[in-house]
C-alpha positions in Angstrom: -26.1 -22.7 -29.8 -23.2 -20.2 -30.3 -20.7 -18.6 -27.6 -19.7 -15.6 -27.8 -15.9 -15.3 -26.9 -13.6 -12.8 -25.6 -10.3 -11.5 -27.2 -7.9 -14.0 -25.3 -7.2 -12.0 -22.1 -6.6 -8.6 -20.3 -5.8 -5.8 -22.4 -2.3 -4.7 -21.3 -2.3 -1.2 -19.9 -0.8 2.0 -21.8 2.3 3.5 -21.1 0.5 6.6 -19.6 -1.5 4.3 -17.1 1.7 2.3 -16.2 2.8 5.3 -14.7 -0.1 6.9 -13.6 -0.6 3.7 -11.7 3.4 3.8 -10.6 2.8 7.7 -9.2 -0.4 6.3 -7.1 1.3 3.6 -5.9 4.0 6.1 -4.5 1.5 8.4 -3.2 -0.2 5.6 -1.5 3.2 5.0 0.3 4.2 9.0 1.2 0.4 9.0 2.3 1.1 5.4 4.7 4.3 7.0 5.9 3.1 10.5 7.1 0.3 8.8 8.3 1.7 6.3 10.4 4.4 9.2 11.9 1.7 11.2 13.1 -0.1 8.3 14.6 3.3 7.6 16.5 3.3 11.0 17.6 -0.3 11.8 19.0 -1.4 11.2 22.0 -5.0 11.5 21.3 -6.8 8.4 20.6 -9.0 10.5 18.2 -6.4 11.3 16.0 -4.9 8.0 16.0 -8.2 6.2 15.0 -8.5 8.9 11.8 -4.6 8.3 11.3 -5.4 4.6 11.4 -8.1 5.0 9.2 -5.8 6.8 6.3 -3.2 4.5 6.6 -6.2 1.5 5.6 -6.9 3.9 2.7 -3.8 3.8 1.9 -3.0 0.0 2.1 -6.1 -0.5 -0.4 -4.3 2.1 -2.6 -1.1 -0.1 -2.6 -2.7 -2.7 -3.6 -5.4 -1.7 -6.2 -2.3 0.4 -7.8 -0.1 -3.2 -7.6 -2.5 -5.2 -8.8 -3.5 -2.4 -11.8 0.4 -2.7 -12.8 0.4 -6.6 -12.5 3.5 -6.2 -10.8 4.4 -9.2 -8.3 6.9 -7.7 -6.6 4.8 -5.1 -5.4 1.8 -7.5 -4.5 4.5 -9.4 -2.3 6.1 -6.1 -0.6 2.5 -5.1 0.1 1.8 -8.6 1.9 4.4 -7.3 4.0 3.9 -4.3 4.8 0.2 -5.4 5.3 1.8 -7.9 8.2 3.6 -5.2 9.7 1.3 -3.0 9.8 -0.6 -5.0 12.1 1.5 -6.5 13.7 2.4 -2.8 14.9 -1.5 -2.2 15.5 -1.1 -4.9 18.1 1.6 -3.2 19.7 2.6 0.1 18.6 4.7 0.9 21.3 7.0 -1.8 19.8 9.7 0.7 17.9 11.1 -2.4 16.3 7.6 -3.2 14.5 7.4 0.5 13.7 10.5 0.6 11.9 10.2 -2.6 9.6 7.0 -1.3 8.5 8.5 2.0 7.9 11.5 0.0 6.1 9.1 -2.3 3.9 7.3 0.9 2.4 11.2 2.5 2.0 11.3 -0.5 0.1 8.1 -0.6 -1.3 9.1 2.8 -3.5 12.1 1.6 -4.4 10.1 -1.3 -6.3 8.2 1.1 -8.1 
């Protein structure tokens, strides 16, 4: 009985989709961060639910881009600002949980 075997392991990605992957993971961020200022900003609990529901979208962005680039880094900083982010869904009247998650996608960028 033969196996048939792979090539050893993942293929490593190209240049061009390191940073189509990088640009994603930014626009996944911008995306988080306008969404989560205008959920801070309404008053309507209609537009907070379909501001809530972006900033989920984005969150799997984030991480389908960090985990695409194999970067670490990024995988962590997303377990953060996935911990902040509900930590401020709890209570987002808290400012202070408002602006760590705002600072963890700052830093989240940075990373990229």
């Amino acid at each position: 009985m033969s196996e048939i075997q792979g090539g050893g392991g993942p293929t490593p990605i190209t240049p061009r989709e390191q940073r189509m992957y990088e640009q994603e993971y930014k626009d996944g961020a911008k995306l988080f961060q306008k969404a989560l200022e205008q959920y801070r900003k309404s008053d309507s609990i209609f537009q907070k639910h379909e501001f809530e529901e972006v900033m989920d979208k984005a969150l799997n962005v984030l991480n389908q881009a960090a985990n695409e680039l194999k970067a670490k880094t990024l995988v962590e900083q997303n377990v953060k600002i996935k911990q902040d982010y509900q930590s401020f869904m709890k209570d987002p009247t808290n400012l202070a949980g408002a602006n760590q998650l705002q600072k963890d996608l700052d830093q989240a960028m940075k990373k990229v």
